[in-house]
C-alpha positions in Angstrom: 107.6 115.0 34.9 110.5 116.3 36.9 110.3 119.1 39.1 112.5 122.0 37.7 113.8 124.6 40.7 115.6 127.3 39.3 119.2 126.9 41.2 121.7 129.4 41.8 124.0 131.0 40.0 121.8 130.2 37.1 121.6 127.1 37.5 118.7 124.1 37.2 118.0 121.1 38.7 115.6 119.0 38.6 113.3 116.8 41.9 111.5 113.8 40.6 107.7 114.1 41.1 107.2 112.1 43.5 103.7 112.5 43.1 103.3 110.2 40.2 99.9 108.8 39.1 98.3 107.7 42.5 94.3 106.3 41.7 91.8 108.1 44.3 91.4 105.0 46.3 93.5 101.9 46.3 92.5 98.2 47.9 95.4 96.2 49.1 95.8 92.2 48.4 96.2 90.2 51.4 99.9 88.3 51.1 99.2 84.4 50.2 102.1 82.8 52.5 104.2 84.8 54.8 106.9 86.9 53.3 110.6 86.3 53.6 112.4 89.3 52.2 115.1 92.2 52.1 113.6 95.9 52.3 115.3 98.4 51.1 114.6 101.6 53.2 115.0 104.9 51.8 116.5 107.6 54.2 115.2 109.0 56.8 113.3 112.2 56.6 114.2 113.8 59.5 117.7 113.3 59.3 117.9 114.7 55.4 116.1 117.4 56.9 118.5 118.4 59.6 121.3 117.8 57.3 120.2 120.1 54.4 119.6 122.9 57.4 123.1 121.8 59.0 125.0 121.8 55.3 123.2 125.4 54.4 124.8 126.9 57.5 128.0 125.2 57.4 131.1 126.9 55.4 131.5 125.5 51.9 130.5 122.2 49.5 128.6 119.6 51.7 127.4 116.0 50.4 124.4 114.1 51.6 124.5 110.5 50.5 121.5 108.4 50.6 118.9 111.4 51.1 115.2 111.1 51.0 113.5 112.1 48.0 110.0 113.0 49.4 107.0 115.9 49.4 108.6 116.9 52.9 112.2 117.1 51.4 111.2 119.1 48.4 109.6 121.9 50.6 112.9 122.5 52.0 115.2 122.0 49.1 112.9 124.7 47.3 113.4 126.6 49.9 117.0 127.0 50.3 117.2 127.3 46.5 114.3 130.5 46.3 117.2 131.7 49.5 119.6 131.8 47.1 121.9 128.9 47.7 123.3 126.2 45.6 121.5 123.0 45.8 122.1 119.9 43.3 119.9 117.2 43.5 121.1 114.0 42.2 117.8 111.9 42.3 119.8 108.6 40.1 122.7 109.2 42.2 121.6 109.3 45.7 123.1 112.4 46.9 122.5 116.1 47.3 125.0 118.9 47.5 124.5 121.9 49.2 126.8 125.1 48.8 127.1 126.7 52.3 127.6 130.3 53.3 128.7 130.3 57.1 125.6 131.2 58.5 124.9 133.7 56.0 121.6 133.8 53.8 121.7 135.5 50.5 118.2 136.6 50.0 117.1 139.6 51.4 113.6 138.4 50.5 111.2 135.0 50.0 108.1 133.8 50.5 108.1 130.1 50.9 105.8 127.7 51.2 106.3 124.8 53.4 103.6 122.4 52.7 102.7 120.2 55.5 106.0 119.3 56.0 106.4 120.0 60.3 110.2 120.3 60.1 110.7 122.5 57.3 107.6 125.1 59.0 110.0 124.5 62.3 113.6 124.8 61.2 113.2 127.4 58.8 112.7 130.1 61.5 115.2 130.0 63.4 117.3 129.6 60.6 115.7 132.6 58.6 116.1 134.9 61.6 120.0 135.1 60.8 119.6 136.3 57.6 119.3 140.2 57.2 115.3 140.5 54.8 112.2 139.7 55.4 110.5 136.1 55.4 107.3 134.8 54.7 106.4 131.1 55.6 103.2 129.9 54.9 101.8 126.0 54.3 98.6 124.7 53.7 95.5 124.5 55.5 96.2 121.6 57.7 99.8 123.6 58.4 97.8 127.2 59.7 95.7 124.8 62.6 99.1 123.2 63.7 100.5 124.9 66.6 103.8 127.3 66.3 103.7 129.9 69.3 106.0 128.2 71.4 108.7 128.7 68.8 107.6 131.9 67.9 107.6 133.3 71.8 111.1 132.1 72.2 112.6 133.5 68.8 110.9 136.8 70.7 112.4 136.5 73.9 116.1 136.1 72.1 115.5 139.5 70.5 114.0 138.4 66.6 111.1 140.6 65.1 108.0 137.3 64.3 104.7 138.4 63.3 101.8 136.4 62.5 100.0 137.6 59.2 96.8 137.1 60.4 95.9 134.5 63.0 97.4 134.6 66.4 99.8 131.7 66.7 99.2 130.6 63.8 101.0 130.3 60.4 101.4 132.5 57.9 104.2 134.1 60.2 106.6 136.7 58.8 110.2 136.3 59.9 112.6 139.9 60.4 116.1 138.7 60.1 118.6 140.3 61.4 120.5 138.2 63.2 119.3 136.5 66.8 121.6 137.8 70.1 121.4 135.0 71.7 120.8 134.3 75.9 118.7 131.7 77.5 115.2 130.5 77.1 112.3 128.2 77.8 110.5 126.2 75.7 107.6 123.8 76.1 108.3 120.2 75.3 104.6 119.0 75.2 103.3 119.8 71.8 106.6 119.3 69.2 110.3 118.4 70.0 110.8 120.4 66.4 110.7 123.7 68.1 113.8 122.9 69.5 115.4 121.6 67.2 114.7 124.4 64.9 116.5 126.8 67.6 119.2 124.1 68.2 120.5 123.9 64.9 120.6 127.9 64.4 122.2 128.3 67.9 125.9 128.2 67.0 124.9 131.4 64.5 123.8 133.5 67.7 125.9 136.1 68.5 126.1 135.0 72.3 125.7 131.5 72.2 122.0 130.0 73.3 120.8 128.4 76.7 117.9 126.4 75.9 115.5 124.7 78.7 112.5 122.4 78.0 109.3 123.4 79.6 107.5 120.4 81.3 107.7 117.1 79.6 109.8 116.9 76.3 107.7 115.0 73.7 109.7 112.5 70.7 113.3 113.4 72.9 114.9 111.0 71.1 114.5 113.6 67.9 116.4 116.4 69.7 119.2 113.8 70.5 119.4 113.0 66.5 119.8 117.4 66.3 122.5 117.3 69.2 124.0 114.2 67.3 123.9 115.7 64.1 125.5 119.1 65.2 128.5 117.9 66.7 129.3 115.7 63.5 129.1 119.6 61.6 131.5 120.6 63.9 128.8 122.5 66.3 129.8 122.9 70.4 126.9 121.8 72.2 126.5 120.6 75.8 123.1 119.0 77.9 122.1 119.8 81.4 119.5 118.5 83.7 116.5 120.1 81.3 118.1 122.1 78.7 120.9 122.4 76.3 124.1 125.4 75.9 125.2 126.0 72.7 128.4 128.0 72.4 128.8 130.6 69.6 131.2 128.9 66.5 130.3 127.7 63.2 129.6 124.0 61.8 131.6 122.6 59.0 130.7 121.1 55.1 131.5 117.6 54.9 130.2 114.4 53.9 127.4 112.9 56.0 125.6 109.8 55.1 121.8 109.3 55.9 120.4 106.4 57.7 117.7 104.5 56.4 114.1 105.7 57.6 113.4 103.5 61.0 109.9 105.2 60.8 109.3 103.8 57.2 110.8 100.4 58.5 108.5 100.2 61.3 106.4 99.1 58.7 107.5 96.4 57.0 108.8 95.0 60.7 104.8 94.9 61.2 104.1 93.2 58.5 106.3 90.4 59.5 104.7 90.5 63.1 101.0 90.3 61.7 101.9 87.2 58.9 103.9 85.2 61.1 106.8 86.1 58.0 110.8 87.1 58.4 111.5 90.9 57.1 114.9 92.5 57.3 116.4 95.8 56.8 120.2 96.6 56.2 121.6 99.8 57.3 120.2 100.3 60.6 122.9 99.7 63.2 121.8 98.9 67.0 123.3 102.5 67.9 121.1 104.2 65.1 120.4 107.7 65.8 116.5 107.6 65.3 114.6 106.5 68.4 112.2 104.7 66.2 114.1 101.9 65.7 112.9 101.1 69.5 109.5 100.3 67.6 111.1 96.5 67.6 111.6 96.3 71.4 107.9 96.2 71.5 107.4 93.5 69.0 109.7 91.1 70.3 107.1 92.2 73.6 104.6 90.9 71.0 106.2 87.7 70.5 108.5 88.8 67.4 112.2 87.3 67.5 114.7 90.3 66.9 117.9 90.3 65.8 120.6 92.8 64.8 123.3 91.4 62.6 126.0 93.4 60.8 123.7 96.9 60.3 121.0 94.3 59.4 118.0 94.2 61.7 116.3 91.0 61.4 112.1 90.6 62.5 110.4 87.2 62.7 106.6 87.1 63.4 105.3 84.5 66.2 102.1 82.5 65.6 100.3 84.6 67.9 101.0 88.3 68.5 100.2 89.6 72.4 98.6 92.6 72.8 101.2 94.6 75.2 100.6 98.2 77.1 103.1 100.6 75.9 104.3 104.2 76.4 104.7 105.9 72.8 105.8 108.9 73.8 109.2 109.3 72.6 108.6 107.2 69.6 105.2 108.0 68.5 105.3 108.3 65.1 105.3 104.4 65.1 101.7 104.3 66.8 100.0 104.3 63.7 102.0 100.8 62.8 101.3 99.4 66.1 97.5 100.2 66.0 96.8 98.3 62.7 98.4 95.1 64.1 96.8 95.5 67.8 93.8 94.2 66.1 95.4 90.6 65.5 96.4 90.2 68.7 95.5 87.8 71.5 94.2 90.4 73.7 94.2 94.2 73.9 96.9 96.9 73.5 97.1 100.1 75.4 99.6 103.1 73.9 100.1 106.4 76.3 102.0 109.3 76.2 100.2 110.3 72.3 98.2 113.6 73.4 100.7 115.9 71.0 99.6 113.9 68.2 96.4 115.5 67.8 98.1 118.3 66.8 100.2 116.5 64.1 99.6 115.9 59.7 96.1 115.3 61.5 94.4 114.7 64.9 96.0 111.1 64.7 94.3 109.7 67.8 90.9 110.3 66.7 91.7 109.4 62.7 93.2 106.1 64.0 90.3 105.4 66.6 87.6 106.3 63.7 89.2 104.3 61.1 89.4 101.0 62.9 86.0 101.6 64.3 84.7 101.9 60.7 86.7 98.0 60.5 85.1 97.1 63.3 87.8 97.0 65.8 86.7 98.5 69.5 88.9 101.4 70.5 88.7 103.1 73.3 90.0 106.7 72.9 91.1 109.4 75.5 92.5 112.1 75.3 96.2 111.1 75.9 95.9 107.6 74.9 94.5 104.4 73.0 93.1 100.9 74.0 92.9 98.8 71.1 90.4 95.5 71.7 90.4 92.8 69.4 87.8 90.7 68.3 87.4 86.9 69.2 87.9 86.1 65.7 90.4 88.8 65.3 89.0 89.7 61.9 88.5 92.9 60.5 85.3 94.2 58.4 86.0 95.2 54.6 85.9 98.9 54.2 87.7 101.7 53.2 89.9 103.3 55.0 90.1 107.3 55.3 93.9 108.7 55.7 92.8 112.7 56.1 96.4 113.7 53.9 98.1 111.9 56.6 100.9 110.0 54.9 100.9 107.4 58.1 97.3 106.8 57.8 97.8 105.1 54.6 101.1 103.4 55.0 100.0 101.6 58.5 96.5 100.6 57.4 98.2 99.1 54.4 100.2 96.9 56.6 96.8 95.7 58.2 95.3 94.9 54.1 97.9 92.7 53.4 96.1 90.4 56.4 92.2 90.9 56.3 90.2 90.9 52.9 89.1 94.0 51.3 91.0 97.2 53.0 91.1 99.9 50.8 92.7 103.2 51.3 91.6 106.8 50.1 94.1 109.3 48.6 97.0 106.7 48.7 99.2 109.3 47.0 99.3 111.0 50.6 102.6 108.7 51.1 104.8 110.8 49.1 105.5 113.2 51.9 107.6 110.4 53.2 107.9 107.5 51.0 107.2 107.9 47.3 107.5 104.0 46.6 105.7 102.5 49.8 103.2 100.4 48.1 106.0 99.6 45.2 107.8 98.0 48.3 104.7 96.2 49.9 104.3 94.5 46.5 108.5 93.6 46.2 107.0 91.3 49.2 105.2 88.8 47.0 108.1 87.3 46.6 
């Protein structure tokens, strides 16, 4: 059953339900021989989501080609829709269109629900703040424990009215538009690069331009590069600094932008060729991409993988053995997941740092991940900022299921792990449609 979002002026349109008919657990088949394949990777999350934003503040008709259809996406085109713009979703097609307004928001009014979808709950602020009503955001429970004062102390120190509805620093928060003046702020980098993001793609809308510094170490910087990308390709006037970014006041413009495919989902099936000794490639993804995941190969071919980029098609071949490497996730770690359920095949242990702002994430993903292999029998050693992964001498895992606490990542990686050991079954496999409706539709595509 489609989705129906009542559109504006008057107008329909429907989302599939990505949702679908998920059982309550799921147990993945090991692959028979090594795969050989072509994946085809929808597009990325994050960049649909900074495009919608970027097209909704932009002047006129914009088209997003090759957009993710996901949970996460939803929230947001919902909400632009209950904001009063025009938003056509052409599911078959591949494309949505989004009606701009030049940084104004029609509404005077909305309560919106975000789900547990991280950049909506952080770009929608900002963004709301230049409208002229009142705003409620809200998500679910997982959403009110994950951490949002940072970017609601510097929407206060730029002048904007935030208040929390009843926790302190926690969602629900009610947003006062109004416009945002503008000036210079600090924000911490060590819990979410989405805070400033969120203020980044607002900036050009202030009315004196925005100064933005980064509060000890940035977290996932590669992410606020893809904002600073996407905003000049709108038309926005942005500059970097040592520590910060200047934004002048202007306005971005509608065009066509298309969206890469999802290096984060193609982390993935890059694994899966790493842990079978099997050859996996995935077209669209330039050497230049604009996602920092894509670095998630350097460390395979560390691993022993042979990597290869060929005409926007990157090209993974597993080695007999994989090596267990150290390695510093902290600009790319929402690829730890992936590299955790392959550590256990490897020849000796593998160390990932720089992952203490992942506790605050879909879930507290350094403890899920250290629980979930110990359940397989896997040693892990977990501290607060990091993970030591220590394979067995047979490097085998135990049968079990695997919990995923709603964490769409959970799932996706500790599938990639099933289709080598016997007997790995995940929980609530339907938690994938936040990012990738068809994931297990594509693990099976590699039966050949």
């Amino acid at each position: 059953m489609a989705r129906e979002i009542k559109g504006v002026p008057g107008r329909d349109f429907g989302v599939e339900d990505v949702r679908g008919n998920f059982p309550d657990e799921l147990e993945i088949v090991p692959l028979k021989k090594p795969p050989d394949a072509e994946v085809g990777v929808p597009g990325s999350k994050s960049i649909t989501n900074r495009a919608l934003i970027l097209a909704a503040l932009a002047a006129g008709r914009s088209t997003i080609s090759n957009p993710l259809f996901s949970d996460d996406t939803f929230w947001l085109m919902q909400a632009l829709v209950q904001l009063g713009f025009e938003v056509f979703a052409d599911v078959p097609g591949r494309r949505v269109e989004v009606v701009g307004l030049g940084g104004r928001i029609p509404a005077g009014k909305a309560d919106i629900f975000v789900g547990n979808a991280g950049t909506v709950a952080r770009f929608l602020p900002p963004f709301l703040a230049l409208g002229r009503g009142v705003y409620r955001l809200d998500g679910t429970p997982r959403m009110r424990e994950r951490p949002v004062s940072d970017l609601v102390d510097a929407l206060r120190a730029l002048g904007v009215r935030v208040d929390y509805e009843e926790d302190e620093g926690r969602f629900p928060i009610v947003v006062h538009g109004g416009g945002i003046p503008g000036g210079s702020v600090t924000v911490p980098g060590d819990k979410s690069s989405q805070f400033l993001s969120g203020l980044l793609l607002a900036a050009p809308y202030t009315r004196e331009g925005l100064s933005l510094k980064v509060g000890g170490q940035l977290v996932s910087k590669p992410y606020v590069e893809i904002t600073a990308r996407m905003m000049r390709s709108f038309g926005g006037t942005l500059e970097s600094f040592e520590g910060g970014y200047r934004v002048s006041p202007g306005a971005y413009r509608a065009r066509h932008y298309a969206v890469e495919p999802d290096a984060s989902a193609a982390s993935y099936f890059f694994a899966v060729a790493a842990a079978t000794g099997g050859r996996i490639r995935v077209a669209g993804l330039p050497p230049n991409a604009i996602q920092g995941d894509l670095r998630f190969v350097h460390l395979l071919k560390r691993m022993g993988c042979q990597v290869a980029f060929d005409a926007g098609v990157v090209e993974v071949r597993g080695p007999e053995r994989l090596r267990g490497i150290d390695a510093d996730m902290g600009d790319i770690s929402d690829t730890m997941m992936t590299l955790a359920a392959i550590a256990p095949f490897a020849d000796r242990p593998t160390t990932m740092t720089g992952l203490g702002h992942t506790r605050h994430q879909e879930t507290d993903r350094l403890s899920a991940v250290a629980r979930e292999l110990s359940r397989l029998g896997v040693r892990v050693e977990e501290r607060v900022n990091s993970l030591r992964i220590i394979p067995g001498k047979d490097r085998r895992l135990r049968r079990g299921l695997v919990r995923t606490y709603d964490d769409h990542r959970m799932a996706m990686s500790f599938a990639v792990a099933g289709l080598v050991a016997e007997g790995i079954r995940i929980e609530n496999p339907g938690c994938v449609t936040k990012t990738l409706p068809g994931y297990f539709g594509l693990l099976e595509g590699l039966r050949g």
